[in-house]
VOZA-949093 format. One line per field, with one value per residue: z, x, y of N, C-alpha, C in turn; residue number from 0. Coordinates in steps of 0.1 Angstrom, whole numbers, plus 2048, in hexadecimal, padded with zeros to 3 digits. Each point is the difference from the previous one (the first is absolute). Example, Ala and Ser with C-alpha at 12.3 -4.5 7.8 and 13.67 -1.06 7.14 Angstrom:
nup	[84E, 7F9]
neast	[884, 7FC]
nnorth	[7C7, 80B]
caup	[800, 800]
caeast	[7F7, 809]
canorth	[80C, 80B]
cup	[800, 808]
ceast	[809, 7F8]
cnorth	[80C, 80B]
i	[0, 1]
//
This chain:
nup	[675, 808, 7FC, 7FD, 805, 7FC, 80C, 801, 800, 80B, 800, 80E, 800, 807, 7F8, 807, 7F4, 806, 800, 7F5, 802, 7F1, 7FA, 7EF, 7F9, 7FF, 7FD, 804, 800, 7FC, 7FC, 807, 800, 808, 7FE, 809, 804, 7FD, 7FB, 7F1, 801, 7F4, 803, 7F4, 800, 805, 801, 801, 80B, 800, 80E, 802, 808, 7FB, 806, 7F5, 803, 7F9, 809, 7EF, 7FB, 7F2, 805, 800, 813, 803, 80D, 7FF, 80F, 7FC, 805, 80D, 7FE, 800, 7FB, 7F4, 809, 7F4, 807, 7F1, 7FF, 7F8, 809, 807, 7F8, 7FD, 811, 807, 805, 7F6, 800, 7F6, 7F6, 803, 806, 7F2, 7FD, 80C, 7FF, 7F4, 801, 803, 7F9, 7F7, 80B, 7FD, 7FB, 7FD, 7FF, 80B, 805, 800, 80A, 7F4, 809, 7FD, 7F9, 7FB, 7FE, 7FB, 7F9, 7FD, 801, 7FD, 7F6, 7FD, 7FC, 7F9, 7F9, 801, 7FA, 7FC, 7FC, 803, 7FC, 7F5, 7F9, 7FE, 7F8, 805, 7FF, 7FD, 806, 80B, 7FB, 802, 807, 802, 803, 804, 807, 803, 801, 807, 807, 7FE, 801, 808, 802, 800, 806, 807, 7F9, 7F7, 802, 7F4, 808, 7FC, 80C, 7F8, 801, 7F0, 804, 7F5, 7FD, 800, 7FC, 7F6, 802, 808, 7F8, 7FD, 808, 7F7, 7F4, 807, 808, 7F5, 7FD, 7FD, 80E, 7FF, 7FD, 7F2, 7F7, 80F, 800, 7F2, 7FE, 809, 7FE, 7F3, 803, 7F2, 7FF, 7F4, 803, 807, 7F5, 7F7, 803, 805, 7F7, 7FE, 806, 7FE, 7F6, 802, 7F5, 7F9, 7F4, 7FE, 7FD, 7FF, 7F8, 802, 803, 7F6, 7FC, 802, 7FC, 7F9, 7FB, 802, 7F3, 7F4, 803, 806, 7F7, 805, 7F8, 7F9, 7F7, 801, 80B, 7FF, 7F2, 80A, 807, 7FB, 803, 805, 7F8, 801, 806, 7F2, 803, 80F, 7FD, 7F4, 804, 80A, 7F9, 7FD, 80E, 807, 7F5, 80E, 804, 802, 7FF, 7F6, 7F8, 803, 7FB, 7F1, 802, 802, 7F2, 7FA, 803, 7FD, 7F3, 7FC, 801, 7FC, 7F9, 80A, 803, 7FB, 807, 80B, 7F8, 7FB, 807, 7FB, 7F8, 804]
neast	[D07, 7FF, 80A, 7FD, 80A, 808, 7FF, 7F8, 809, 7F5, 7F5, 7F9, 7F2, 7FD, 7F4, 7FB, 7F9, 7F4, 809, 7FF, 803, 800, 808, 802, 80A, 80F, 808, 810, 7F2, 804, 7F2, 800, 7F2, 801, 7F7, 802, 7FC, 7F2, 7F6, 806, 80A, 802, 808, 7FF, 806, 7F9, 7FD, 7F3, 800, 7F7, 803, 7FF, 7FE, 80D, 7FE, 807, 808, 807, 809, 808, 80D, 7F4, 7F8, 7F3, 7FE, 7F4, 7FD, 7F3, 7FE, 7FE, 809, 806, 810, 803, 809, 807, 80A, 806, 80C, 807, 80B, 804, 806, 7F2, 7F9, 808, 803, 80A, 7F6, 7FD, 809, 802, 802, 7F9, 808, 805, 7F0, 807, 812, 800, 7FC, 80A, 80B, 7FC, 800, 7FC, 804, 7FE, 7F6, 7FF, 7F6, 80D, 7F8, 7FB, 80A, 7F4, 808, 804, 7F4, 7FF, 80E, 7FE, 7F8, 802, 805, 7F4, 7F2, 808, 804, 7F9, 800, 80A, 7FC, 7F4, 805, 805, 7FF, 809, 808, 7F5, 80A, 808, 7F5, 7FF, 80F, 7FD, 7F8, 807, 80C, 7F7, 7FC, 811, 804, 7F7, 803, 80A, 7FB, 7FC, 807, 809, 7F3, 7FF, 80F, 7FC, 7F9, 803, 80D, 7F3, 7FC, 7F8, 809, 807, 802, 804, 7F4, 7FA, 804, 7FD, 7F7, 7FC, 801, 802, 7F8, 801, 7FE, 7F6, 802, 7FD, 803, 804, 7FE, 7FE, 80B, 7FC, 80F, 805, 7F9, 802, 80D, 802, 7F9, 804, 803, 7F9, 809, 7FD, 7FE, 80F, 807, 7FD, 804, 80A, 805, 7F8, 80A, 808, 7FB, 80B, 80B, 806, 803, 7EB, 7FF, 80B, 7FE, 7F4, 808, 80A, 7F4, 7F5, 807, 800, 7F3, 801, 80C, 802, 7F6, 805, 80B, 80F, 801, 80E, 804, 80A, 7FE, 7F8, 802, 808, 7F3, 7FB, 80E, 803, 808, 7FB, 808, 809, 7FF, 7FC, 80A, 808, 805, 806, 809, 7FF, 7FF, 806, 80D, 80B, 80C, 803, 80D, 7F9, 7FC, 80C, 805, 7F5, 800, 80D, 7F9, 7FB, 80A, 80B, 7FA, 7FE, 810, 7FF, 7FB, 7FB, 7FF, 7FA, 7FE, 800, 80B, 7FD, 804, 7F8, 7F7, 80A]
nnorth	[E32, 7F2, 801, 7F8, 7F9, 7F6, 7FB, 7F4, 7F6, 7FD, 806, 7F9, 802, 7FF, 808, 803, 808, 805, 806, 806, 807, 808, 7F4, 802, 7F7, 802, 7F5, 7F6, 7F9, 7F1, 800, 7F6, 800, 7F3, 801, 7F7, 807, 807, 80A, 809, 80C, 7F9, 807, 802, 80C, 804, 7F2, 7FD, 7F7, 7F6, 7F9, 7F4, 7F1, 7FC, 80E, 801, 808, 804, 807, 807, 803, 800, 7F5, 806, 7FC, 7F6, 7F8, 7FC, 800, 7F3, 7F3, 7FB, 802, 7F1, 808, 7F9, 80B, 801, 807, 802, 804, 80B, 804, 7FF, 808, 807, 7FD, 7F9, 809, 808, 7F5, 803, 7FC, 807, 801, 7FC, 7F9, 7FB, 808, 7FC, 7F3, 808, 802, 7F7, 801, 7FC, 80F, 7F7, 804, 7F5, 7FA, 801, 7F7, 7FC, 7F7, 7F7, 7F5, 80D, 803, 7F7, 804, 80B, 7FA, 7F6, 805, 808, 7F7, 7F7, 809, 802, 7F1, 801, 805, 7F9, 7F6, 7FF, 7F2, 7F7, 803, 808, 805, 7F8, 7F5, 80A, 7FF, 7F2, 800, 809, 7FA, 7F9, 808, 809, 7F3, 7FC, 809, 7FE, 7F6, 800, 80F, 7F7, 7F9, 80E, 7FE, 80B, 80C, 804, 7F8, 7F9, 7FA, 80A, 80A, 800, 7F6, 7FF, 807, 7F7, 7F5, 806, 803, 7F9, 7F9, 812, 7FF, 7F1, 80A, 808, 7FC, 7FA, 80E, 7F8, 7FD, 80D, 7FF, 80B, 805, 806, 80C, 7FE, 801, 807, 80C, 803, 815, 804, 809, 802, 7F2, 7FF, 80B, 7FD, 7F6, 804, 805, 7F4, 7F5, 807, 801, 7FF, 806, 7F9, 812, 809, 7FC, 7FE, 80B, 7FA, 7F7, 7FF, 80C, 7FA, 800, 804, 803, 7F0, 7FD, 805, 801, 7F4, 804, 7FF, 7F7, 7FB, 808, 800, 800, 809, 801, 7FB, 7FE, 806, 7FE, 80A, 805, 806, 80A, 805, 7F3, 7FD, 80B, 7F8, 7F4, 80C, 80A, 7FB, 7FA, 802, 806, 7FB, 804, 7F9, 806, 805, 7F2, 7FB, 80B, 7FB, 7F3, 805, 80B, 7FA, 7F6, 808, 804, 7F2, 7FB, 808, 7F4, 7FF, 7F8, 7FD, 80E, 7F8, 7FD, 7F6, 7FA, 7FA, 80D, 801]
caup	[7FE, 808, 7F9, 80C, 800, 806, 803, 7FB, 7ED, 7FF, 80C, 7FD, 80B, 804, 80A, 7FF, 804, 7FE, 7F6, 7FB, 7F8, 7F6, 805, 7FA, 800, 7F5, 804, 7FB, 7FF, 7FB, 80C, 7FA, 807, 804, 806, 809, 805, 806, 7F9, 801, 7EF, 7FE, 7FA, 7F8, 7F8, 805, 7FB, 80B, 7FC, 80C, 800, 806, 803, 7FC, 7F5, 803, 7F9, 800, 7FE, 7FC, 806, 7FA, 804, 809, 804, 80F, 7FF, 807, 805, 800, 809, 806, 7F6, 804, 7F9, 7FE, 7F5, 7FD, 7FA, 7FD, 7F9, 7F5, 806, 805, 7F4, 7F7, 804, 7FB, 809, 7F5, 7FD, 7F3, 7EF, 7F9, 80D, 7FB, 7F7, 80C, 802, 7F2, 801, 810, 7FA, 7F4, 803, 7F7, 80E, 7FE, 814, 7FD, 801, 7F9, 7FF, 7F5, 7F4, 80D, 80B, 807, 80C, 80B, 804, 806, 80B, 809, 803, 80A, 811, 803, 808, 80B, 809, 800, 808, 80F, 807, 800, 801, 7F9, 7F5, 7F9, 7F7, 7F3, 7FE, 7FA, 7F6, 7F7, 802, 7F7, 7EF, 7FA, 7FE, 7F8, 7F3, 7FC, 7FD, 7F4, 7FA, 7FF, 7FA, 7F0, 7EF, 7FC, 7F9, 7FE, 803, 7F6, 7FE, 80C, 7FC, 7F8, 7F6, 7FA, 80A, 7F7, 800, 811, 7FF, 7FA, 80B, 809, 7F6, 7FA, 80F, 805, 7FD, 804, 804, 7F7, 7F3, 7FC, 801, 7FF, 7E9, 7F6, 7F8, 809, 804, 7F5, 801, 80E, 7FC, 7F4, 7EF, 7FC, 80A, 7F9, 805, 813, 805, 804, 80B, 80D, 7FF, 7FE, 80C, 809, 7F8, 7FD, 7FA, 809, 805, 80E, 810, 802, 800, 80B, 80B, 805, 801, 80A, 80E, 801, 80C, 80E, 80A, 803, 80C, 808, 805, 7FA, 7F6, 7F8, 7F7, 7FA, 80A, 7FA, 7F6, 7FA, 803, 7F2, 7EF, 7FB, 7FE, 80D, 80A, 7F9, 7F4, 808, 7FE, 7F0, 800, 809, 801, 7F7, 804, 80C, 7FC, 805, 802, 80A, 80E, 7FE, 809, 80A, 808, 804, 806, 809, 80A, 802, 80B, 808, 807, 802, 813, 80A, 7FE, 80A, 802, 803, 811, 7FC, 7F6, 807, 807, 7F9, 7F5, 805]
caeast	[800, 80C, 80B, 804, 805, 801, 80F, 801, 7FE, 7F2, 7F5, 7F3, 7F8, 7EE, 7F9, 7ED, 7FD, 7F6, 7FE, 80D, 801, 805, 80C, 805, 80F, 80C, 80C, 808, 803, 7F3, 7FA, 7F9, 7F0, 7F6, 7F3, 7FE, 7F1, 7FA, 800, 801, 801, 80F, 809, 80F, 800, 7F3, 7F8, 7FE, 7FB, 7FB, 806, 7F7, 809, 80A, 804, 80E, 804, 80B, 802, 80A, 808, 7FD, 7EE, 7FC, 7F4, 7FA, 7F4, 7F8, 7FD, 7F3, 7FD, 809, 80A, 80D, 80C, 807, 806, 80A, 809, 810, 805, 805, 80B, 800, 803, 810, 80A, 7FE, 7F6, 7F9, 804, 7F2, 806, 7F5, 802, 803, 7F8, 7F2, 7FD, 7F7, 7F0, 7FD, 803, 7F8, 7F2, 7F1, 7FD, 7EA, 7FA, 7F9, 808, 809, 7FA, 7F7, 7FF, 7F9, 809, 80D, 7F7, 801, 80C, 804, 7F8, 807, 810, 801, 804, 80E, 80A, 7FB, 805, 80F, 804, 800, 809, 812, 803, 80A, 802, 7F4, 801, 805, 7F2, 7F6, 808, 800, 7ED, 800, 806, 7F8, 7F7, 7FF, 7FD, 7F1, 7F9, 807, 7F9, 7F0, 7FE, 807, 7F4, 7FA, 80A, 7FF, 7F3, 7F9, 7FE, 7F4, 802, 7FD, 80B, 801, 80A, 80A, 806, 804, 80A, 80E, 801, 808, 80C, 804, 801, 80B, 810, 801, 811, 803, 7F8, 806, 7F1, 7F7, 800, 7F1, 805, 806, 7EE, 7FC, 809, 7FC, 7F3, 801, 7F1, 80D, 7FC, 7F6, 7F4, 802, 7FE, 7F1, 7FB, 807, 7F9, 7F1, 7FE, 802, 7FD, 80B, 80A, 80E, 80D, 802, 7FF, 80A, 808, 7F9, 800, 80E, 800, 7FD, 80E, 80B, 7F6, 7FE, 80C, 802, 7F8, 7FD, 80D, 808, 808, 804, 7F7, 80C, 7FD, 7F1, 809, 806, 7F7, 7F4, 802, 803, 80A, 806, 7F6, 7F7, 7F8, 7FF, 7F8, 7F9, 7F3, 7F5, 7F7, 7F8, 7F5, 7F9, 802, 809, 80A, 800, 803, 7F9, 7F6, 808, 7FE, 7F3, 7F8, 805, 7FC, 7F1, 7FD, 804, 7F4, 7F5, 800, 7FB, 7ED, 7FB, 7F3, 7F5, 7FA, 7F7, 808, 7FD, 815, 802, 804, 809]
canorth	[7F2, 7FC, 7F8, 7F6, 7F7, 7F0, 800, 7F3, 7F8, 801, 800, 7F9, 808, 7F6, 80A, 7FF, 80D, 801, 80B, 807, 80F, 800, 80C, 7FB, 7FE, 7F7, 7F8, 801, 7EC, 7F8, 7FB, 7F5, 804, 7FB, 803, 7F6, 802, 807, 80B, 80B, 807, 805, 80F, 7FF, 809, 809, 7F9, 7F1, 7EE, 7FD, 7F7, 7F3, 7F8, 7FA, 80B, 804, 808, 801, 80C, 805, 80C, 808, 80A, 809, 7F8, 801, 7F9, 809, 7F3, 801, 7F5, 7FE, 7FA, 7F8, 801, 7FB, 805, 7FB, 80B, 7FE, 809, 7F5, 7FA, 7F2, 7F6, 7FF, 7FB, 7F1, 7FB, 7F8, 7F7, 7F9, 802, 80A, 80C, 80A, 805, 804, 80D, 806, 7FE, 804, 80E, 804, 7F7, 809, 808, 803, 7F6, 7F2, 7EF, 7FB, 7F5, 804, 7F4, 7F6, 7FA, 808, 807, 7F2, 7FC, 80C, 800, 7F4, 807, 80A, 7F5, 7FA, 80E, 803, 7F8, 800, 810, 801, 7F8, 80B, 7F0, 7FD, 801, 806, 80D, 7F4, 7FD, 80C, 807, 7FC, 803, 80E, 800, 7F6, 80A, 807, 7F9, 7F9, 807, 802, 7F8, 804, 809, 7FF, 7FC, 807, 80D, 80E, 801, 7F6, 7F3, 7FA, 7F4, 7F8, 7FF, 7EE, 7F8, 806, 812, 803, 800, 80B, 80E, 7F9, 7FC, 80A, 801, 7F3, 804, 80C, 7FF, 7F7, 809, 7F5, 7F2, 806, 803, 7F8, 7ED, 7F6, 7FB, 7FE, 7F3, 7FE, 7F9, 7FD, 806, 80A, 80B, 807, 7FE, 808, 80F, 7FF, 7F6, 808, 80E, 7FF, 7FC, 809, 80F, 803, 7FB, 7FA, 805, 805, 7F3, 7FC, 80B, 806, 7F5, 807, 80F, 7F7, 7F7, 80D, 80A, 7FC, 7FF, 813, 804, 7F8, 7F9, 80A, 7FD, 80C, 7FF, 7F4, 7F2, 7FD, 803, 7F9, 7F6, 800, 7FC, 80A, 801, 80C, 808, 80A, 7F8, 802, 80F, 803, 7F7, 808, 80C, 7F9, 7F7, 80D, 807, 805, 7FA, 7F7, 80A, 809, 7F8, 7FB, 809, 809, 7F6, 7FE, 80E, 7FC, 7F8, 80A, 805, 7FA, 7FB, 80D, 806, 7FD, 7F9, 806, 7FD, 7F2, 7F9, 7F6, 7F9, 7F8, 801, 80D]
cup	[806, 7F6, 80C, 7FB, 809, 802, 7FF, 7F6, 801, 80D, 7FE, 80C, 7FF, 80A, 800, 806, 802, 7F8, 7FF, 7FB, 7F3, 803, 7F4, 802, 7F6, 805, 7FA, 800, 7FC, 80F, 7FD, 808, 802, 807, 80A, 801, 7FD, 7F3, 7FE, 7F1, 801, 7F7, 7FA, 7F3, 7FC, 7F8, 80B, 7FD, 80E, 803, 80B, 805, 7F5, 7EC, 804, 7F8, 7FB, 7FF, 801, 808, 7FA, 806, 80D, 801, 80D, 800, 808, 807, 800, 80C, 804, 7F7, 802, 7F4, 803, 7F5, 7FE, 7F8, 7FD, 7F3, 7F0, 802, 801, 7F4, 7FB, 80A, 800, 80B, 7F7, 7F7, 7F5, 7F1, 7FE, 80A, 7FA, 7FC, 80D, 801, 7F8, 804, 812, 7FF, 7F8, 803, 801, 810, 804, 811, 7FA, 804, 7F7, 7FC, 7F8, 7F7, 813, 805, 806, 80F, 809, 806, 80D, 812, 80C, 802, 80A, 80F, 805, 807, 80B, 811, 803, 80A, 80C, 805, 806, 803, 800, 7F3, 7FC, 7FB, 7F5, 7F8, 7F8, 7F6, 7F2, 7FC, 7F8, 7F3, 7F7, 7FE, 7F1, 7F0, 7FD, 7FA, 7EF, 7F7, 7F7, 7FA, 7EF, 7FA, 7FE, 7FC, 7F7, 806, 7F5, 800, 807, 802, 7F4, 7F5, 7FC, 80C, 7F7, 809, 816, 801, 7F9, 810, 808, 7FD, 802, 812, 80A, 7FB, 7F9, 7FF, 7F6, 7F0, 7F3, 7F8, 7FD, 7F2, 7FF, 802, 80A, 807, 7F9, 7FF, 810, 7FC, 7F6, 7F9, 7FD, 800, 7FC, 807, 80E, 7FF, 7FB, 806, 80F, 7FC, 801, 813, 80C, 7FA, 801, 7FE, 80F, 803, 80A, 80D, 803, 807, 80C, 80C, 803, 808, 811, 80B, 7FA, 80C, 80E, 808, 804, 80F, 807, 805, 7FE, 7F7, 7F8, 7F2, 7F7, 803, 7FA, 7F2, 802, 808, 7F8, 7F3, 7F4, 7F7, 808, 804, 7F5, 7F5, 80C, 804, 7F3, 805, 809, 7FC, 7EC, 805, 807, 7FB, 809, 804, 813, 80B, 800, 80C, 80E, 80D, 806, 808, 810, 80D, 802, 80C, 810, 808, 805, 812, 807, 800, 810, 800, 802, 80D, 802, 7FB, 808, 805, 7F4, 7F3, 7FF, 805]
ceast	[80D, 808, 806, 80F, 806, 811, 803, 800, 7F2, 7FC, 7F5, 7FD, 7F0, 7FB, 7F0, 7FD, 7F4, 7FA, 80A, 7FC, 805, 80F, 80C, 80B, 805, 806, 808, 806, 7F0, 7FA, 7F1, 7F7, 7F8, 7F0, 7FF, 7F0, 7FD, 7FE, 802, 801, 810, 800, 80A, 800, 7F3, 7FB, 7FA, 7FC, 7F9, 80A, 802, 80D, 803, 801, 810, 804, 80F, 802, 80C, 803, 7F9, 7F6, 801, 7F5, 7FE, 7F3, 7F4, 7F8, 7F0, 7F7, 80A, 804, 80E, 809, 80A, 80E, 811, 808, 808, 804, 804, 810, 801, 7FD, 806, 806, 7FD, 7F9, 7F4, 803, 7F7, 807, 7F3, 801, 803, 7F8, 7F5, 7FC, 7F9, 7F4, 7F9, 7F9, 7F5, 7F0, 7EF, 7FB, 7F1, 7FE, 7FC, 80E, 80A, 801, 7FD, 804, 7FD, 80E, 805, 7F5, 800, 808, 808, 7F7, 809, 80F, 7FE, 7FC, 80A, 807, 7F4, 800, 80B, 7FF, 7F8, 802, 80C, 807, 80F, 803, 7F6, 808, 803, 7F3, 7FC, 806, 7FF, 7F1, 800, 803, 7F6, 7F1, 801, 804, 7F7, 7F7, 80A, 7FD, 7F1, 802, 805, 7F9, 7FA, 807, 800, 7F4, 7F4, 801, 7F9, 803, 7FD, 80A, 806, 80E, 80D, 806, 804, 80D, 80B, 800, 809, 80F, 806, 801, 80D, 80D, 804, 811, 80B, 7FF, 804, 7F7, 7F1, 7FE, 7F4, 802, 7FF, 7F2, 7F9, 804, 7F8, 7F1, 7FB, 7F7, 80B, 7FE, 7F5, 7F5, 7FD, 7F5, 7F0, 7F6, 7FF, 7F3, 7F1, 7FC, 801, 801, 80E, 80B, 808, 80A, 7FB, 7FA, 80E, 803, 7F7, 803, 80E, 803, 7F8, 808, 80C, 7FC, 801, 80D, 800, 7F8, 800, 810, 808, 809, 801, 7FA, 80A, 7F7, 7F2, 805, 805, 7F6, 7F9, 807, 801, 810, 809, 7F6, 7FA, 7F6, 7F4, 7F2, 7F8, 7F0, 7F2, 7FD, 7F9, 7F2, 7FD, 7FF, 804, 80D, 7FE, 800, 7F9, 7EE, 800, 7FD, 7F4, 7F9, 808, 7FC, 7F2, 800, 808, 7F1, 7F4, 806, 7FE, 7F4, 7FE, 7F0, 7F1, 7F7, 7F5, 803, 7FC, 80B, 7FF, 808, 806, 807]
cnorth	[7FA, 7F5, 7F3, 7F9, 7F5, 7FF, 7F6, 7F8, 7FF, 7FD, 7F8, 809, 7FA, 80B, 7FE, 80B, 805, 810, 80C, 80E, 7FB, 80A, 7FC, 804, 7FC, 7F7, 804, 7F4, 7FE, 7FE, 7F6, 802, 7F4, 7FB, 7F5, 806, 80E, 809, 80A, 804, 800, 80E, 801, 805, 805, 7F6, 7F9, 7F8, 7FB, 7F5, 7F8, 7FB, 7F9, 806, 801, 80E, 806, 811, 803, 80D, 80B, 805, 803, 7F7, 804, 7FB, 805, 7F2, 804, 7F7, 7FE, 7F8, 7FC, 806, 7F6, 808, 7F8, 80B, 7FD, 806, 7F9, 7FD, 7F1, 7F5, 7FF, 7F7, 7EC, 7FA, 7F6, 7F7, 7FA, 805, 808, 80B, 810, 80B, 806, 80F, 80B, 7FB, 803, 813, 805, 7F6, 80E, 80A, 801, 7FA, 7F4, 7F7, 7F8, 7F2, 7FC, 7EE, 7FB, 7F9, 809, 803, 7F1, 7FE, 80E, 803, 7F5, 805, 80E, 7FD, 7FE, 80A, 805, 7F8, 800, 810, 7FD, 7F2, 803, 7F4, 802, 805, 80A, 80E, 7F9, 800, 80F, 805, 7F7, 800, 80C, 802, 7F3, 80B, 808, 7F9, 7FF, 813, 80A, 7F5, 806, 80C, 7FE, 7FB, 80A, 80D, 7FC, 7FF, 7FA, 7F4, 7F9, 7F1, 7F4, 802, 7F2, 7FE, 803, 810, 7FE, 7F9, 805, 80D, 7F4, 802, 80B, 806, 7FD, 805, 80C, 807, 7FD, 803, 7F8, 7F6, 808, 807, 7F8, 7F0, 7F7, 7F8, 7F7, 7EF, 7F5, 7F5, 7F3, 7FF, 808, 810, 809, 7FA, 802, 809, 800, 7F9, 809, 80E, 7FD, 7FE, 80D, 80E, 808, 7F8, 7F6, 804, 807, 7FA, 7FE, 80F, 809, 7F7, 804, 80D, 7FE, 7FB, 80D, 808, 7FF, 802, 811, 801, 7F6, 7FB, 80C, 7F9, 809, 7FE, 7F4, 7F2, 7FF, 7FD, 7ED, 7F4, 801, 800, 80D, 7FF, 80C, 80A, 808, 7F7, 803, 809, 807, 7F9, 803, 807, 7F9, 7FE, 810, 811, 809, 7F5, 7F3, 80A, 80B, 7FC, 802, 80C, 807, 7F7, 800, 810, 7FA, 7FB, 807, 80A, 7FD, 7FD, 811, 804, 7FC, 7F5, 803, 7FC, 7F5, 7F8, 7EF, 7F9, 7F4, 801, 80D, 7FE]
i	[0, 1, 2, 3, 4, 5, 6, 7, 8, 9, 10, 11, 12, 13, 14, 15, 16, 17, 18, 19, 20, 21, 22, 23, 24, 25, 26, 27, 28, 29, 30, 31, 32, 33, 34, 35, 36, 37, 38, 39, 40, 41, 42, 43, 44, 45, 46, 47, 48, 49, 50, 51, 52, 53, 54, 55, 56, 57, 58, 59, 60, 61, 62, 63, 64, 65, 66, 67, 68, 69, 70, 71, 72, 73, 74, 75, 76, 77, 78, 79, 80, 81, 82, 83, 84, 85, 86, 87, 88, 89, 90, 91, 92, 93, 94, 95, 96, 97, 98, 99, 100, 101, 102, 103, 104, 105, 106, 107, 108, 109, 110, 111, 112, 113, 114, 115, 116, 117, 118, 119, 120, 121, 122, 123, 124, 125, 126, 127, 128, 129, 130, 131, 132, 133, 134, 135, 136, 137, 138, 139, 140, 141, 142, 143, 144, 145, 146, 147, 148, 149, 150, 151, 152, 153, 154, 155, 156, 157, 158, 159, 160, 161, 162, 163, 164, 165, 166, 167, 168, 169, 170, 171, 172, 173, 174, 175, 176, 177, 178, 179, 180, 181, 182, 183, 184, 185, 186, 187, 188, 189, 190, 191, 192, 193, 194, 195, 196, 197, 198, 199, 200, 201, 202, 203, 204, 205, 206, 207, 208, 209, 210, 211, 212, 213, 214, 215, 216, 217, 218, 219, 220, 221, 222, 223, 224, 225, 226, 227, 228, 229, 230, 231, 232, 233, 234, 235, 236, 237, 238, 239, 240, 241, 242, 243, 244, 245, 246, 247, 248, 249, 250, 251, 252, 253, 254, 255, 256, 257, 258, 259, 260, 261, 262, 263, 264, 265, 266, 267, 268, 269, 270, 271, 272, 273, 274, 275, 276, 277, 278, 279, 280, 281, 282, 283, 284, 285, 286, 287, 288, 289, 290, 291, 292, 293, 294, 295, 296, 297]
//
């Protein structure tokens, strides 16, 4: 299996393919799946889906995909790291919460698409950048960079009515906004106490924790405590920060409050993690490609 990665804060790429070998792979960036035209089967994680024009899809550093063409097919792909979200290209007060609901978005096949304005709205912006790249106007990298960073809001949008996985749109407008809320300050362990949630709101906390516990079938400490372990995870395998510097952005008290608090959630030490996710991916770049491998998705 081929392990790919992006040398760029992000790539756009526009391809029309008329058919492909199955030839799965990993990233080592997000990568955004637009359908402009044509049919096939999306592949991801030995699951499939059939999938039409103006299906979108989102694919984490986690799965394993590949598409199977069924009709000649316009791709619309968008790559970018979680580097790029952390940096101040994304200019927005909710920028904080993008990388968790990027990270933790539902590994199933199907269209990400799933609330109507976002599917109205995501088709005209992928136009838009496509024009911009074969004009090549004035100003058009500015245009496409901010066309991008307006994508991957709109589509961090749409994924967060549907976290946790139990929470359906038809969850009460309350429980979606506490998750929001707890997303937003993350960072902030402070603002994210029972009391401070509680206060915030103005219910009192006995009634949080069962309110919270009915809407999303688990507690508030572990949702918090599965969202922090979540972005621990990502820095270990995706950055080389030290373990101090992870420790002192999440609001840790130090590096051994740090480590108590992993190997709690994981039932090994950070550096311990650290190392095994880093032979994994050591051995996955010497796998070689598989023969036929299609240029697109490889």
């Amino acid at each position: 299996m081929k392990r790919e990665s992006l040398h760029e804060p992000f790539e756009v790429v526009f391809k029309t393919i008329d058919e492909c070998p199955k030839s799965e792979h990993q990233h080592m960036f997000f990568e955004l799946v637009y359908i402009l035209s044509g049919t096939g089967i999306q592949c991801i994680n030995q699951n499939k889906f059939p999938y039409r024009a103006g299906h979108m899809f989102l694919i984490t550093p986690e799965d394993c995909h590949s598409f199977e063409i069924k009709t000649t097919t316009e791709f619309f792909f968008l790559r970018f790291s979680d580097i790029y979200i952390q940096s101040n290209s994304l200019q927005t007060p909710d920028i904080q919460r993008l990388e968790f609901i990027l990270q933790n978005a539902n590994h199933q096949p199907g269209c990400i698409l799933r609330h109507q304005p976002d599917k109205q709205l995501v088709q005209p912006i992928v136009e838009a950048i496509h024009r911009e790249y074969a004009n090549r106007d004035l100003y058009n990298k500015e245009l496409i960079a901010q066309l991008v960073n307006t994508l991957i809001v709109v589509v961090a949008r749409n994924i967060a009515r549907y976290m946790p996985e139990h929470v359906s749109a038809h969850t009460d407008e309350r429980a979606l906004d506490i998750l929001n809320y707890i997303q937003n300050n993350i960072y902030n362990p402070d603002k994210i106490r029972v009391e401070a949630v509680s206060q915030h709101f103005g219910i009192s906390e006995t009634y949080l924790g069962r309110y919270f516990k009915k809407h999303t079938d688990e507690t508030l400490q572990q949702y918090i405590a599965n969202y922090r372990t979540k972005l621990i995870e990502a820095r270990l395998i995706h950055s080389d920060m030290r373990m101090n510097e992870i420790a002192a952005e999440l609001g840790f008290t130090d590096e051994s409050h740090l480590n108590k608090f992993f190997r709690k959630q994981r039932g090994l030490s950070p550096t311990v993690f650290r190392k095994q996710n880093v032979g994994i991916y050591d051995r996955l770049k010497t796998v070689e490609s598989v023969d036929g491998a299609c240029p697109v998705f490889s």
